[in-house]
Each structure stands twice: as C-alpha cells, then as structure tokens.
N, C-alpha and C positions, 0 to 999 in steps of 0.2 A: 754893416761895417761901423766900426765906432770910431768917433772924433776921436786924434791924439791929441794931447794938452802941448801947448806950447814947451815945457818943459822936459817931456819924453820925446821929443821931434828934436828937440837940442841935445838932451842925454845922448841919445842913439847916433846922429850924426859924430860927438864928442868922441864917442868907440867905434867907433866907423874909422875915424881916422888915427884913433892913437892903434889898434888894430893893424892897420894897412902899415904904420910906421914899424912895427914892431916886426909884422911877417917879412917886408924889404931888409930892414936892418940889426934884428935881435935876434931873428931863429935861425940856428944851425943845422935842422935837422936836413939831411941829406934828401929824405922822399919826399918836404916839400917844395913844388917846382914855383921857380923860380921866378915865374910867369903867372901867379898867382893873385886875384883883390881882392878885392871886399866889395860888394855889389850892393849890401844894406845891412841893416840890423835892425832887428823887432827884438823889443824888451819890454817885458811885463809892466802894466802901470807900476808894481809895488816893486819892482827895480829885485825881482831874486834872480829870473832867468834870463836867460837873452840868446836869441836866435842868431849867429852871422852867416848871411849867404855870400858865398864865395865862388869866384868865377875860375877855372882852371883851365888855357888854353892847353889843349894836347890831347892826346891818344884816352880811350877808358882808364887802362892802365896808371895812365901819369894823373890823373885822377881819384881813382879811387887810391893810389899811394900818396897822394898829396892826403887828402882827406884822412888817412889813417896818421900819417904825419903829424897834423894838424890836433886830431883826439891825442896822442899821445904828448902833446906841448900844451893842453888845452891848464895844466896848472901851472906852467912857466909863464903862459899867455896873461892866465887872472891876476899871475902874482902881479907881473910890469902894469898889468891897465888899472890895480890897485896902489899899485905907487905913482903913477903917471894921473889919475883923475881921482879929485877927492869929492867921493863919496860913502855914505856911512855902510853901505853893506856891496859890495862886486857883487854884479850877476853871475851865477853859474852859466859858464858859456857852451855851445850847442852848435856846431858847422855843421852848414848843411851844405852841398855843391848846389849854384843858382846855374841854368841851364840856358836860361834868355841870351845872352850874349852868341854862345854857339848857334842857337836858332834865328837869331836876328841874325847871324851872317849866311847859314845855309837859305834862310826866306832871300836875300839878299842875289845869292846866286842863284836860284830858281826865278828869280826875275830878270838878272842879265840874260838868261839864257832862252827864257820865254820872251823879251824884248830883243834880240839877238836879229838881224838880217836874215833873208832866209838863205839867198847865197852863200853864207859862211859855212 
C-alpha cells in the first residue's frame, strides 16, 4: 500500500465534504435517497480521477437507484466541486456504493443475538 502525501489526505477529506454538502443541499434528483454519505474518497496522486464511496441506508433497490441517480448528476456534482474548491484540474468523479456500514450493523446484530440469554 502506498504512503498518501499529506496534501491528498487534505484534498480527499476537502471533497469528501464539499461532496456530502452538495448531495444534502444541491441535488434534486428524486432517485437520490435522501439518507445518503460519503464514507471516503480516493483520488489519484495527479488529482484526474477520484473514487467517492457512498453509504445508502435502504433496500437493494433504493440503492442501486441512488447510485444511478448519482452517475447521472456526476456533471452538476464536478461543476459545484469546481466552483466550491480551487484547484487547477476537478477529478473526474466515480461512485461507488461502500458496503461497511450495512455490514458493520448486520455483524452488529449477529452479536446481540449470539450474546442474547438463552431464556429469551
């Protein structure tokens, strides 16, 4: 795994949350839910691409309609994060759905329930 430079550890946190502000209060599209984050973003050293993992609480469905959602804003999304952070070239952006959150809660219940009394 490679060292990130202090300065792409900033970048990526920087769209990380201009990002989150954007999807809460700038996008309209209907199929993205509303329940929606930003869990991280990996961006190329040389700053062309950038990865956003995105957590969607809900059903497959509300999912992969977020997700479609999301591709089809992904150039309203670049324009605002290129007026919102100045730097010399916007990443080309790339959603991915991140999964960890749902798993960390199903591991979650799977431990109440193996921790559980057995009279219950």
């Amino acid at each position: 795994m490679k060292k990130r430079s202090n300065r792409i550890i900033k970048i990526n946190e920087e769209i990380r949350r201009e990002v989150s502000s954007i999807l809460n209060r700038g996008l309209k599209d209907p199929r993205v839910n509303h329940m929606t984050s930003v869990v991280s973003v990996d961006t190329t050293p040389d700053l062309k691409y950038c990865k956003i993992y995105v957590s969607v609480l809900g059903d497959e469905t509300s999912q992969s309609d977020t997700l479609e959602g999301l591709k089809r804003s992904t150039g309203f999304i670049r324009n605002e994060l290129a007026r919102r952070i100045n730097l010399r070239n916007t990443p080309e952006i790339t959603f991915v759905v991140d999964q960890s959150i749902e798993y960390g809660i199903n591991m979650s219940k799977l431990i109440d329930e193996v921790n559980k009394p057995k009279g219950e």
